[in-house]
C-alpha positions in Angstrom: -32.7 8.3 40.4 -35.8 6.3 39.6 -38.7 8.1 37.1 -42.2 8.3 37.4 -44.0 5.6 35.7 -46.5 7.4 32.8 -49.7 5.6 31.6 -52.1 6.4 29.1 -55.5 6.2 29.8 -58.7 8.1 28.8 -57.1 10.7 27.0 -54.8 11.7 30.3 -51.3 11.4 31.2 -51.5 10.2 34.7 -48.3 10.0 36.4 -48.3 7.5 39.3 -46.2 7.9 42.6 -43.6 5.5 43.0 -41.3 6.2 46.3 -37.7 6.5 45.7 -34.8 3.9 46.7 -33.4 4.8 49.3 -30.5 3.3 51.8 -30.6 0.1 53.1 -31.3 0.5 57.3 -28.8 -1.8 57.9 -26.1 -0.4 55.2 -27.2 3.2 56.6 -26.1 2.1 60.3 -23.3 0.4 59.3 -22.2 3.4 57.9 -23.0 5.6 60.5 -20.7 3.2 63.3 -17.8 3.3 60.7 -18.2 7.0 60.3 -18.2 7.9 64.2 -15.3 5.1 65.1 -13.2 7.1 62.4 -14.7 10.9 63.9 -13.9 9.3 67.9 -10.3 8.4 66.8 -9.6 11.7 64.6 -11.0 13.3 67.9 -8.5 11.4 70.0 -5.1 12.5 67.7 -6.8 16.2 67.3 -6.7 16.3 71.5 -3.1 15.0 71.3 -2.2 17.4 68.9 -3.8 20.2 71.3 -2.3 19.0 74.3 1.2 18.7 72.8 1.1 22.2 71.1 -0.8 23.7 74.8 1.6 21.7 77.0 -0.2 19.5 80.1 -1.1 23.2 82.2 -4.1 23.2 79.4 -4.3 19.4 79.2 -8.4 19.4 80.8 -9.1 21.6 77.5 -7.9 19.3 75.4 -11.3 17.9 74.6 -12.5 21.7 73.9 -9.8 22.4 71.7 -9.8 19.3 70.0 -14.0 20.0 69.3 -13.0 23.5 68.3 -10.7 22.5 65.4 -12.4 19.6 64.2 -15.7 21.4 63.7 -13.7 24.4 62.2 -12.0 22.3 59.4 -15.3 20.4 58.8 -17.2 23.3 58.1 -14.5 24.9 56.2 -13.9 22.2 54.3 -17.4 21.4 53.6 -18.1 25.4 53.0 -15.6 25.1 50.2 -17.1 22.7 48.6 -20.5 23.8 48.7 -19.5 26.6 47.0 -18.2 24.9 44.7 -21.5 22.7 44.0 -23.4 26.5 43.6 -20.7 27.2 41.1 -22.1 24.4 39.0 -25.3 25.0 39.5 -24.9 28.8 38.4 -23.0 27.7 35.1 -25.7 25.5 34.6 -28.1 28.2 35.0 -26.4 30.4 32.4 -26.6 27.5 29.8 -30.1 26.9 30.9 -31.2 30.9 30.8 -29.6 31.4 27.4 -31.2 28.7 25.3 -27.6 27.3 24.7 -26.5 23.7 23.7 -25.8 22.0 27.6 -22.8 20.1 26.6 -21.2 22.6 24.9 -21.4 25.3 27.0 -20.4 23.4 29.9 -17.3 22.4 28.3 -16.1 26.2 27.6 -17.3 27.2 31.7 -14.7 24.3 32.1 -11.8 25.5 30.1 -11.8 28.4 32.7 -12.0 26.7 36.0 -9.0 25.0 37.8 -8.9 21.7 40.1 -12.2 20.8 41.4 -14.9 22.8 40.1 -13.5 22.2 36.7 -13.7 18.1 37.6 -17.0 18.9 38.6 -17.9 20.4 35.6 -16.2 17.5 33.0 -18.5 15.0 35.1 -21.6 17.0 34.3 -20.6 17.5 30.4 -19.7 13.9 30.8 -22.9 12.7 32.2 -25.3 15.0 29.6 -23.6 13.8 27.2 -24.4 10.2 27.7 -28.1 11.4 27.8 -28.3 11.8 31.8 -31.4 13.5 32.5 -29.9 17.3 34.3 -31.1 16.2 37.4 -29.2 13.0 37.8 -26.2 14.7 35.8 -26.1 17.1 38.5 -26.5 15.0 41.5 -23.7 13.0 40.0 -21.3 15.8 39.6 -22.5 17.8 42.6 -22.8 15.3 45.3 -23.0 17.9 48.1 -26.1 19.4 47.0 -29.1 19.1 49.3 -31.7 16.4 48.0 -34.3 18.9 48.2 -32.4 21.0 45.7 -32.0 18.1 43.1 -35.7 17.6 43.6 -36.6 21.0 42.5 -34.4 20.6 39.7 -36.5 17.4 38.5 -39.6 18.7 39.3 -38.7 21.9 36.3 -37.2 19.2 34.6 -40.5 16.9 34.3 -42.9 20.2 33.7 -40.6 21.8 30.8 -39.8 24.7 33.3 -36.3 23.6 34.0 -35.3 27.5 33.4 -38.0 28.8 35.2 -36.5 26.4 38.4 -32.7 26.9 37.9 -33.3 30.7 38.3 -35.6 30.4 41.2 -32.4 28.3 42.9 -30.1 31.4 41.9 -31.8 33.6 42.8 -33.3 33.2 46.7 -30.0 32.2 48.0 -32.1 30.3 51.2 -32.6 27.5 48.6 -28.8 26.8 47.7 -27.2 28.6 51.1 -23.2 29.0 50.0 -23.0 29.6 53.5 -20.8 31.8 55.8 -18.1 29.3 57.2 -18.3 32.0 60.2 -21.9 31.2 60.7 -22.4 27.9 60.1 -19.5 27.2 63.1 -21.2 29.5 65.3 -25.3 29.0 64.5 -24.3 25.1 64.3 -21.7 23.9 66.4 -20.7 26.1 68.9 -24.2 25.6 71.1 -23.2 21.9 70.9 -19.5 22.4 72.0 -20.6 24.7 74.5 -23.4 22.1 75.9 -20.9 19.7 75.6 -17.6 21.7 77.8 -20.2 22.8 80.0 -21.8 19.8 81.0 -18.4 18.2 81.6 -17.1 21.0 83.9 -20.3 20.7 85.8 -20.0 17.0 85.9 -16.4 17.3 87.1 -17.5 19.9 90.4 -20.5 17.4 90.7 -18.0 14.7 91.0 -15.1 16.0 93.2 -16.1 19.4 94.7 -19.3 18.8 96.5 -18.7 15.3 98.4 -15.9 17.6 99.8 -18.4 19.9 100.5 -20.6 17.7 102.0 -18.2 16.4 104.2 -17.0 19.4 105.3 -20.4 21.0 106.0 -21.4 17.6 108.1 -17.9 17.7 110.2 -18.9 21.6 110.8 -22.5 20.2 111.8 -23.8 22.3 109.4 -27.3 21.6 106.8 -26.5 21.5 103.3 -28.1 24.7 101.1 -31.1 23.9 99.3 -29.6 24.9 95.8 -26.7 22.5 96.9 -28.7 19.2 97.7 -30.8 20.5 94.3 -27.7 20.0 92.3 -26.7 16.4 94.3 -30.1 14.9 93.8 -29.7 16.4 90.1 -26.8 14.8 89.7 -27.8 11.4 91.8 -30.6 11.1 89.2 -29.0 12.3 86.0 -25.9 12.4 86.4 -24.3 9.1 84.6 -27.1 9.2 82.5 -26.1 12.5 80.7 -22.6 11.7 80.9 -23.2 8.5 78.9 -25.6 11.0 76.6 -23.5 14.0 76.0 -20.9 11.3 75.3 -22.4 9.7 72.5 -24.0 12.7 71.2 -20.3 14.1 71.0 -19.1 10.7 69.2 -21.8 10.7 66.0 -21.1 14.2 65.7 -17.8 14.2 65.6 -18.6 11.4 62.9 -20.0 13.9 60.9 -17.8 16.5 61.3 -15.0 13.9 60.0 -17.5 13.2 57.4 -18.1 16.6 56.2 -14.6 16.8 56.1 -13.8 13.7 54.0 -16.5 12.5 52.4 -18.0 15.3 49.2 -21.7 14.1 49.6 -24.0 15.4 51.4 -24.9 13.4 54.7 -28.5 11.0 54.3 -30.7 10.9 57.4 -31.8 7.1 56.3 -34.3 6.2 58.2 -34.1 9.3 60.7 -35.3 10.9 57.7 -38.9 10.7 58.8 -39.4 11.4 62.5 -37.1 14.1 62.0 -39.2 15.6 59.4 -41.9 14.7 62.2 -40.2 16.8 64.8 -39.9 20.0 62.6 -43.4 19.7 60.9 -44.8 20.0 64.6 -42.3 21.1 67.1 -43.7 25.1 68.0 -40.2 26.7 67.0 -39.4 25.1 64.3 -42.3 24.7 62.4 -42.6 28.3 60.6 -39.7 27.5 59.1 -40.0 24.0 57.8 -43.8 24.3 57.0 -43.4 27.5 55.0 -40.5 26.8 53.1 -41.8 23.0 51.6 -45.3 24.8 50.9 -43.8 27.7 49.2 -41.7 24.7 47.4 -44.8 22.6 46.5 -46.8 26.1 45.4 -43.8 27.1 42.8 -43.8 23.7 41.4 -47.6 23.1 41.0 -47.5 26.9 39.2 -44.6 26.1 36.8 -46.4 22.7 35.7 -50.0 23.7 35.4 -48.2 26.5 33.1 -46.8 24.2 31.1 -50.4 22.9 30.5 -49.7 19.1 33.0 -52.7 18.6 34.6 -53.3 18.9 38.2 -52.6 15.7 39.5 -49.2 15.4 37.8 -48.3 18.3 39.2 -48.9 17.3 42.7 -46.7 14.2 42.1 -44.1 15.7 40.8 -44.3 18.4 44.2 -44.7 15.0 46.4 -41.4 14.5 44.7 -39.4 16.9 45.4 -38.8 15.5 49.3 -38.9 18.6 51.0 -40.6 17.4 54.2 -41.8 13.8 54.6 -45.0 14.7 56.2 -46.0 17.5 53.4 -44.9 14.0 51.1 -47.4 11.8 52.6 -50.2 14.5 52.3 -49.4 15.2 48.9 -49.8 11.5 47.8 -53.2 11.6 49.8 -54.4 14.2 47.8 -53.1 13.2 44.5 -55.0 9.5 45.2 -58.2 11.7 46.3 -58.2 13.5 42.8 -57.0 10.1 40.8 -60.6 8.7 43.0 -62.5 11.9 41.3 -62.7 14.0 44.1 -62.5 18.1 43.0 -59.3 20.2 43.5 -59.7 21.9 46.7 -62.4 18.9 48.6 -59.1 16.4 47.8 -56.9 18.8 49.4 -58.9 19.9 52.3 -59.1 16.1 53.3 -55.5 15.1 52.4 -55.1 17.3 55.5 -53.4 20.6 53.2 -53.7 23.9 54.5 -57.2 25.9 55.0 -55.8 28.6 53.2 -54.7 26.4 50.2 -57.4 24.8 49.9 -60.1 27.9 50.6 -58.6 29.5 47.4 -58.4 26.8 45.5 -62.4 26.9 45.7 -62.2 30.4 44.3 -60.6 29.7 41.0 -63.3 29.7 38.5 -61.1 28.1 35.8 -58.4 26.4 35.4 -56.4 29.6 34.3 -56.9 30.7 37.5 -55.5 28.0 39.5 -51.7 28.5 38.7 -52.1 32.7 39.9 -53.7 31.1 42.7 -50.2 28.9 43.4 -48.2 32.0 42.6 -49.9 33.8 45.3 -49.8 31.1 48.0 -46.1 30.9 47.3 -45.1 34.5 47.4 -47.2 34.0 50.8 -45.3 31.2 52.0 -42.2 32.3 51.0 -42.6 35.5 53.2 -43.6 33.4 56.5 -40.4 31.3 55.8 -38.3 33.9 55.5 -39.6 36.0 58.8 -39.3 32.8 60.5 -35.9 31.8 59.5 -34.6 35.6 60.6 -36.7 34.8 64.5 -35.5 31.6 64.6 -31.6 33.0 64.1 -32.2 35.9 65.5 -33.2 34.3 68.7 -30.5 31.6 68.5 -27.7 34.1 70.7 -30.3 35.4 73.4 -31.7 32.1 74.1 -28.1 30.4 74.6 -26.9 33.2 76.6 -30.4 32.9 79.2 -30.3 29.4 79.1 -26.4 29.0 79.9 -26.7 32.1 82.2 -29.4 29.9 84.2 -27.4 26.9 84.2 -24.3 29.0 85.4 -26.2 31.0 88.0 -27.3 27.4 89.7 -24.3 25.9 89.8 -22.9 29.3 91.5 -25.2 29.1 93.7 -24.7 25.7 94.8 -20.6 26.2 95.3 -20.7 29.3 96.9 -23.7 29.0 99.4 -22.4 26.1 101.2 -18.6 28.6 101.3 -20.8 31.6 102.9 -22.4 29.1 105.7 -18.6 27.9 106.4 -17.8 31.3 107.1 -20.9 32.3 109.0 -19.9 29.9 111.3 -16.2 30.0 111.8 -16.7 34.0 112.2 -20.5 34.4 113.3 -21.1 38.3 112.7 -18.6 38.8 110.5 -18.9 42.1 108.5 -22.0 42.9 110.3 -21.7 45.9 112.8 
């Protein structure tokens, strides 16, 4: 993990940005191919296993079951060892909290853990040891930790406030999420298996049900139902297309799954990194969420290193840093150049495109004791916007699958069973009436 370069100049420690190395594209791709050819064929033996154990009466849900399990033992799997990774950071807390020799201290948490954890914690002794900054040390011996984590971490690491950050991870649990394995099948992959099953049964009656339909209703001389030539032309249009979608979808994440499974480090977007930080900084829904929680992020650290008397525009850099959001990253180095050009606090921030609010009360502070109470408050602020946010956004995860599949269902219902009631009408015209 690369440092920021510091020069001397003018009686001011300037800290210049300098981007991170990231993956190659090409490596990052190769990987990903490797990772879903290995996810497709652990797929395959999981639905042989399932059709084996179900017998062939069940073979059409093999594909289901075969989903089911793999995305079951990923997040199980990957559960454990995040909690694992929290463990670490926790003792590491401790250490941290209590003004105690690192090293040391890790050594003893060590002499009482067993199998992994305790590996996890003789790499990080191992690593501080050798004079690691804690940051590296503990993306070294907890690979599954998010990046945005371990950029926390090395922004209280640069400002002296390493404690200050370590107990700000502890304690809002939305920052390190241990995670309900429950949960995290449901909220993550049980909308996507369901998409998934669904789409392929409605493909199937698309596929064989109504061409017998259709030919039955034209030897019967009889016009098709509007809701049944709506789901032909639907699937005329569409319907290869999100076969060949749905497939591939269902390939890279069963990659992942079989990732997650294997692999201990935490999956890189790569180059996705930035249009999906594009998609959440804008997109209506999930925008609360992903806003709030990198500003509240970028408020705390500003606060800790303006408190540890780092001037304002190394504190920026070290929040442009942290990687919480690419687009908050590009507007941070904006208005960090903006301020290195001379331009005051709040004018640089306003232009670098920062929020009115931020940048309306950074105009109030008279001084520059002031300005870190003024950071406090925007992150308590942003903090409680995420968190509302975050419990909509879940909260309206259930009621928005069940309308949404209860819409899908209710069309393709319509569009079997019409065509079965004008069949009837006309082999037994009057039927039930009186």
């Amino acid at each position: 993990m690369q440092r920021p370069i510091d020069l001397q100049y003018a009686g001011h420690n300037v800290r210049l940005l300098r981007p991170r190395s990231g993956v190659h594209p090409f490596m990052w791709l190769a990987a990903a191919v490797l990772w879903t050819i290995a996810g497709a064929a652990s797929l395959y033996l999981l639905a042989m296993v399932v059709a084996f154990v179900f017998g062939g009466i069940f073979s059409y849900l093999t594909p289901v079951g075969a989903l089911l399990l793999l995305a079951c033992l990923a997040t199980l799997s990957g559960g454990i060892r995040r909690a694992r990774d929290v463990a670490v950071v926790y003792y590491l807390e401790q250490a941290v909290r209590l003004n105690l020799p690192l090293p040391p201290m890790i050594r003893a948490a060590e002499q009482g853990e067993r199998r992994s954890l305790r590996r996890r914690l003789k790499k990080l002794c191992m690593r501080l040891e050798d004079g690691w900054p804690v940051a590296d040390a503990l993306a070294d011996a907890a690979p599954g930790l998010p990046r945005r984590v371990l950029g926390l971490v090395e922004a209280g690491e640069n400002s002296g406030r390493l404690a200050t950050a370590l107990r700000r991870l502890v304690v809002q649990h939305d920052l390190i999420p241990a995670g309900n394995p429950v949960h995290r099948i449901f909220y993550r992959w049980y909308p996507l298996i369901l998409c998934a099953g669904s789409g392929g049964i409605i493909q199937m009656l698309v596929i064989f049900v109504l061409p017998k339909y259709t030919q039955i209703m034209q030897d019967f001389h009889l016009t098709a139902p509007r809701s049944m030539r709506l789901l032909i032309s639907l699937s005329d249009w569409l319907g290869w297309f999100v076969v060949l979608a749905a497939t591939l979808i269902l390939l890279v994440y069963s990659g992942r799954m079989f990732r997650q499974m294997i692999s201990p480090r935490a999956a890189s977007p790569g180059p996705l990194r930035a249009p999906r930080d594009v998609l959440c900084w804008y997109l209506p829904v999930l925008r609360g969420v992903s806003r709030h929680r990198a500003l509240a992020d970028v408020c705390h650290v500003c606060a800790d290193a303006l408190d540890a008397g780092i001037g304002i525009e190394n504190a920026v850099a070290d929040a442009a840093r942290v990687g919480t959001n690419a687009v908050l990253d590009w507007r941070l180095r904006r208005w960090h150049d903006r301020m290195i050009g001379g331009m005051p606090v709040d004018e640089a921030a306003r232009a670098a495109g920062m929020p009115q609010l931020m940048a309306g009360m950074l105009a109030t502070a008279r001084s520059g004791e002031d300005t870190p109470e003024v950071f406090r408050f925007l992150a308590r602020y942003y903090e409680a916007r995420f968190s509302r946010s975050a419990v909509l956004l879940r909260g309206a995860v259930v009621p928005g699958i069940a309308i949404g599949f209860g819409a899908l269902v209710a069309i393709v219902a319509l569009g079997i069973f019409q065509p079965l009631v004008a069949i009837m009408e006309n082999l037994c015209p009057g039927m039930g009436v009186r």
